[in-house]
C-alpha positions in Angstrom: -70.9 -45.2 18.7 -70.7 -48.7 19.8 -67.5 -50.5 18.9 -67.7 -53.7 16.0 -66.6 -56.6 17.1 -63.6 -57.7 15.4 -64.0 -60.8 12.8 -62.3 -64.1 14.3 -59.1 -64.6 12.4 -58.9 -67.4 10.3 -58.5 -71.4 11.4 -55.5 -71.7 9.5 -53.7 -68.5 10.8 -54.6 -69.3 14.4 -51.8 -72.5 15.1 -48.8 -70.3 13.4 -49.5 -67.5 16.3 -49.3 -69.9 19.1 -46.7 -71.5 17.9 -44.9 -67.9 17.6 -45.8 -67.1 21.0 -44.7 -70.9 21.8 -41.0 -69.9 20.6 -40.7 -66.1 21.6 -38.8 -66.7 24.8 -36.2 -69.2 23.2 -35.8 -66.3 20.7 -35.8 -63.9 23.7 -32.9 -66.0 25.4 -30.5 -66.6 22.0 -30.3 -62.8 21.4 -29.3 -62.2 24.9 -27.0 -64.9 25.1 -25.7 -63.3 21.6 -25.4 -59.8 22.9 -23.7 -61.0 26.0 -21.1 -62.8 24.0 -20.5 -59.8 21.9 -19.8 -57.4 25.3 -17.2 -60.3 26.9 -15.6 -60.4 23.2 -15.6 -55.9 23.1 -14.2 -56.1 26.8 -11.4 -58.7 26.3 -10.7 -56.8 22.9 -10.1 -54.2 25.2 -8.5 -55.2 27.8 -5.9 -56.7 25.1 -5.5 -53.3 23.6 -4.7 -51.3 27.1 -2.0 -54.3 27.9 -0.4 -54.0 24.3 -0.2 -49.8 24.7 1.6 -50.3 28.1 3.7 -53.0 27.0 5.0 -51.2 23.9 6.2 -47.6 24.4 5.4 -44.6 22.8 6.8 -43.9 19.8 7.4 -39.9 19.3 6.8 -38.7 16.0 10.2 -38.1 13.9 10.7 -34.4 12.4 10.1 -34.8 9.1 13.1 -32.0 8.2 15.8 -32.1 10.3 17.7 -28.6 10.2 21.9 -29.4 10.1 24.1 -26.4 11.5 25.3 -25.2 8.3 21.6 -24.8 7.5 21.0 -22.9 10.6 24.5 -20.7 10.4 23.3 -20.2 6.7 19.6 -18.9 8.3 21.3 -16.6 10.8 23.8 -15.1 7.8 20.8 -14.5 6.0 19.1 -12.8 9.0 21.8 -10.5 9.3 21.7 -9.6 5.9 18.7 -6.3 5.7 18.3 -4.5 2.5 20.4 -1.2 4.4 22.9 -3.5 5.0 23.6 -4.6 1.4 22.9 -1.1 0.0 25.5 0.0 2.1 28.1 -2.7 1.3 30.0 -1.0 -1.9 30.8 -3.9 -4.3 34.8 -4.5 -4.0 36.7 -2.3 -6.3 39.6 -3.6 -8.5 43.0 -1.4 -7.7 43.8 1.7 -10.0 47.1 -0.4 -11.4 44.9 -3.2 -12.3 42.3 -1.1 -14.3 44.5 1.0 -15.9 47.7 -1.6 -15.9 50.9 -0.5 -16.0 52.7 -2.8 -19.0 56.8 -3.2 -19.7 57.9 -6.1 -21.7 54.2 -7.4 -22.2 53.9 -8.1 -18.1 51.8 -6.1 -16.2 53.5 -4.0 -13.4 51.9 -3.0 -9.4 53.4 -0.2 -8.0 55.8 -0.9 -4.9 56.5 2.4 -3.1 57.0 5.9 -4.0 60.0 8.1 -3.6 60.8 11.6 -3.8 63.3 12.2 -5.7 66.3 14.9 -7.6 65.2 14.0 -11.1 68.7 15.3 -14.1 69.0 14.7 -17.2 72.0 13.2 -19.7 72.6 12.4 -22.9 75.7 10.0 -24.4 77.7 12.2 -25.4 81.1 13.2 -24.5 80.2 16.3 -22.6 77.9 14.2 -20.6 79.7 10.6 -19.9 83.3 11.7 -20.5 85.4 11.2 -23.6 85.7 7.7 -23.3 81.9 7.5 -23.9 80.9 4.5 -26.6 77.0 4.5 -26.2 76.9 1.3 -23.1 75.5 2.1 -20.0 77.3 0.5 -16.9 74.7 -2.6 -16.9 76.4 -3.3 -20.3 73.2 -2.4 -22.1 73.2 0.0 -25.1 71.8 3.6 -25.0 69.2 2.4 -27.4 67.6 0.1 -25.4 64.1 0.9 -24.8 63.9 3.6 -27.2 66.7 5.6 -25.3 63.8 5.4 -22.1 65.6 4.5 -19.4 67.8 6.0 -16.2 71.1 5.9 -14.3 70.5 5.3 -10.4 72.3 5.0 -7.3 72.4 1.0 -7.6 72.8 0.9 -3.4 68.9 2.2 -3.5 67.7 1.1 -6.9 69.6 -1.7 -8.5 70.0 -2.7 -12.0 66.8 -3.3 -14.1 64.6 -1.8 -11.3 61.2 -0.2 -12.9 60.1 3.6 -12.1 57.8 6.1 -13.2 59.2 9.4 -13.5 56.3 12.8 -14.8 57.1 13.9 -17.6 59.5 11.6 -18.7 58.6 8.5 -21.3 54.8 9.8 -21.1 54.5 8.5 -17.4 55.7 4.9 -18.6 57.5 2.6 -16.5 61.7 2.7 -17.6 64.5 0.3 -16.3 67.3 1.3 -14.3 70.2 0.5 -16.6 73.1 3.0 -15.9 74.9 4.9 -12.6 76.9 7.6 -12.2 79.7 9.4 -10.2 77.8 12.2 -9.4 74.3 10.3 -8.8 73.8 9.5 -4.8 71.3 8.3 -2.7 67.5 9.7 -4.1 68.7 11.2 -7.4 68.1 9.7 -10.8 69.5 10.7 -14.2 67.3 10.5 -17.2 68.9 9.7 -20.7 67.7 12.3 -23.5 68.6 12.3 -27.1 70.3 15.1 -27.5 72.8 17.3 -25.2 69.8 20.5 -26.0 67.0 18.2 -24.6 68.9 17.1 -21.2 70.1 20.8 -20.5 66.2 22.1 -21.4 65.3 19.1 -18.8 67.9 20.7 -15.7 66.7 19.5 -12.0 63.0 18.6 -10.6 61.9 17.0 -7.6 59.4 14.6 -8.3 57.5 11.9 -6.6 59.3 8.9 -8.4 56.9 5.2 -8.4 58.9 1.8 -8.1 57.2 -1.2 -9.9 57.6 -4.7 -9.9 55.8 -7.4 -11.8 52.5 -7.9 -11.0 53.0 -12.0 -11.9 
């Protein structure tokens, strides 16, 4: 099909394309110049950039957290610590004398030692401690004292106002040491009784004898 010819543009449009095409290579020669501008000013930039990085040098990042040794002794303790571990750990017990205390004059008592012992018995009167018998022990304490509790020792191995134990005697409660006698020696200990009936009924035991002191 044969082509049309086109329609001639228009007298007024004709002058504005020349003078388009009569500009295009200024406008061709500005944008270069512009975009060479623009690549000197990216390769100084750069340039400037690589000289300031080796100029100043490399900071290393801090540690935020900074672990201290008593930190790190209190990981490792912890480390060492497994649930077998503590399981097998019993929990620290408190001593028999402090659970179930021993008491004289409103202090509690710890036991020091235990001694066998010749456990007698006595009683004040004058078959006992002789006729000139007045109811003092040789400390210069009465009988009394104590509620008549209380024992004559050798004082070379258990001096005055030492604390014992003695079974079956005072219901297992400690008793001073406030009398001695002739005929007690070394290990033996005489208990006071009441009554002359009670300390012959008593006669002679060997016992395991516990010394106390004050716990305070």
């Amino acid at each position: 099909m044969p082509r049309q010819a086109q329609a001639p543009l228009p007298a007024t449009s004709r002058p504005r394309i020349r003078l388009l095409r009569r500009h295009n290579p200024s406008v061709l020669i500005l944008a270069s110049g512009a975009m060479l501008s623009l690549l000197m000013l990216g390769a100084a930039l750069a340039r400037e950039g690589t000289r300031g990085a080796q100029a100043r040098p490399a900071r290393i990042a801090e540690p935020i957290f900074q672990a201290t040794p008593l930190l790190v002794e209190s990981v490792h303790n912890a480390a060492r610590i497994t649930p077998d571990s503590a399981a097998a750990a019993p929990p620290p017990q408190a001593p028999a004398w402090a659970v179930h205390p021993m008491i004289f004059n409103g202090r509690v008592l710890r036991p020091v030692r235990t001694i066998r012992m010749k456990v007698t018995a006595y009683c004040p009167c004058r078959l006992c401690c002789g006729s000139r018998a007045h109811g003092i022990t040789a400390s210069g304490m009465s009988v009394y004292t104590n509620g008549m509790d209380l024992v004559a020792a050798d004082t070379h191995v258990l001096p005055f106002w030492s604390l014992v134990s003695i079974p079956g005697y005072a219901h297992g409660r400690a008793v001073p040491v406030l009398d001695r006698g002739s005929q007690v020696k070394g290990n033996h200990l005489d208990i006071l009784m009441p009554t002359h009936a009670q300390a012959m009924a008593w006669g002679v035991h060997y016992l395991e004898v516990t010394v106390w002191t004050y716990a305070d």
